[in-house]
C-alpha positions as CSV (number, residue, x, y, z in Angstrom):
1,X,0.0,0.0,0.0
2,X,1.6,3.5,-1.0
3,X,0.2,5.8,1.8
4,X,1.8,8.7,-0.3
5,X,0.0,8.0,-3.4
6,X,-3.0,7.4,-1.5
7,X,-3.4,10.4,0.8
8,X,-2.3,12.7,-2.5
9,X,-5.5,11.5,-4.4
10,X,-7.9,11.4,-1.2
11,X,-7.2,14.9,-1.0
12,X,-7.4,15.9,-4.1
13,X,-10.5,14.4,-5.2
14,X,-13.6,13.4,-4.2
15,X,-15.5,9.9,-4.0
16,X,-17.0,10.6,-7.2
17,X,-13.9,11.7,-9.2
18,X,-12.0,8.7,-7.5
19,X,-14.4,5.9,-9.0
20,X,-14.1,7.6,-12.7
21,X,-10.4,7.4,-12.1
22,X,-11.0,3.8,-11.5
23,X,-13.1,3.3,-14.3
24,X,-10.9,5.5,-16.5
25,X,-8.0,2.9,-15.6
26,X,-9.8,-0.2,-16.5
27,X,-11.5,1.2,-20.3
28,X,-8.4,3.1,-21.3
29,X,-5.5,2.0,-19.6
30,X,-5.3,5.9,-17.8
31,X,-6.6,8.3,-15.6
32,X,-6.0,12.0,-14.3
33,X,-5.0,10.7,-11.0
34,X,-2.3,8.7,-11.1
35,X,-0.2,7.9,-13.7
36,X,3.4,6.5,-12.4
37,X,2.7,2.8,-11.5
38,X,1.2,0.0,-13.8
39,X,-2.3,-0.5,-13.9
40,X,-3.6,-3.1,-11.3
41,X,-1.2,-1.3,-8.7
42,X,-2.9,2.1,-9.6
43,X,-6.4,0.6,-9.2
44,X,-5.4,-1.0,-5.9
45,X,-4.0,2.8,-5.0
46,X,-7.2,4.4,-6.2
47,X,-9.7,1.9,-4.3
48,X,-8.0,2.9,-1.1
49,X,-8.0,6.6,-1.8
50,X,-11.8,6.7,-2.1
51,X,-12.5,4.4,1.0
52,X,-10.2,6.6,2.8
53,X,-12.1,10.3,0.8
54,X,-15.6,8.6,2.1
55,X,-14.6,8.1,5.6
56,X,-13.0,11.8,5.6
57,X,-16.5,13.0,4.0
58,X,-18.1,11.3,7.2
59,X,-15.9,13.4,9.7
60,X,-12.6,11.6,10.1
61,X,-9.2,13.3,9.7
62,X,-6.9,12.2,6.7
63,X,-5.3,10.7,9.9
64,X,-7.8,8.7,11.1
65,X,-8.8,8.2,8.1
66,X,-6.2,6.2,6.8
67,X,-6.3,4.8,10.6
68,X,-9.2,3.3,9.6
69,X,-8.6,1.9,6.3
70,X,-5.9,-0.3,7.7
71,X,-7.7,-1.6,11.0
72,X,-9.7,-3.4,8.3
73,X,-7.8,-4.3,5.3
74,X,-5.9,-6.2,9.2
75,X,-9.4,-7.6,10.1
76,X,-9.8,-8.9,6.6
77,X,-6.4,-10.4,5.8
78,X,-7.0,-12.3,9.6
79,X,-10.1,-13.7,8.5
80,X,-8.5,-15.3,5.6
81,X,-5.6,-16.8,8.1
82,X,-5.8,-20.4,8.9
């Protein structure tokens, strides 16, 4: 997970803008967002960014924020432990 790449685009856009990014990515090969990395890391990079935009739109700082998005990418890698 690039937290640099991922805080620069939750900041910069919103949920909306994020998910064209995405979509941008997948149909064309590229987006506005990011360019720099190939495509299934920049779609991992952008699907972070908006969960972490959403929960700042709900309150949270970029901080907590980004707290957040990895208390439960943990809780779901542990559920896949064995």
């Amino acid at each position: 997970m690039d937290i640099r790449h991922i805080r620069e685009i939750a900041q910069r856009y919103n949920p909306e803008e994020i998910e064209r990014c995405i979509s941008d990515q997948l149909e064309t090969g590229k987006n506005v967002c990011l360019s720099d990395e190939t495509s299934e890391k920049l779609i991992d990079d952008l699907s972070k960014a908006e969960a972490v935009r959403q929960f700042m739109d709900e309150g949270m700082t970029l901080a907590d924020a980004l707290r957040e998005l990895a208390r439960r990418i943990r809780r779901l890698q542990s559920s896949f432990d064995l």
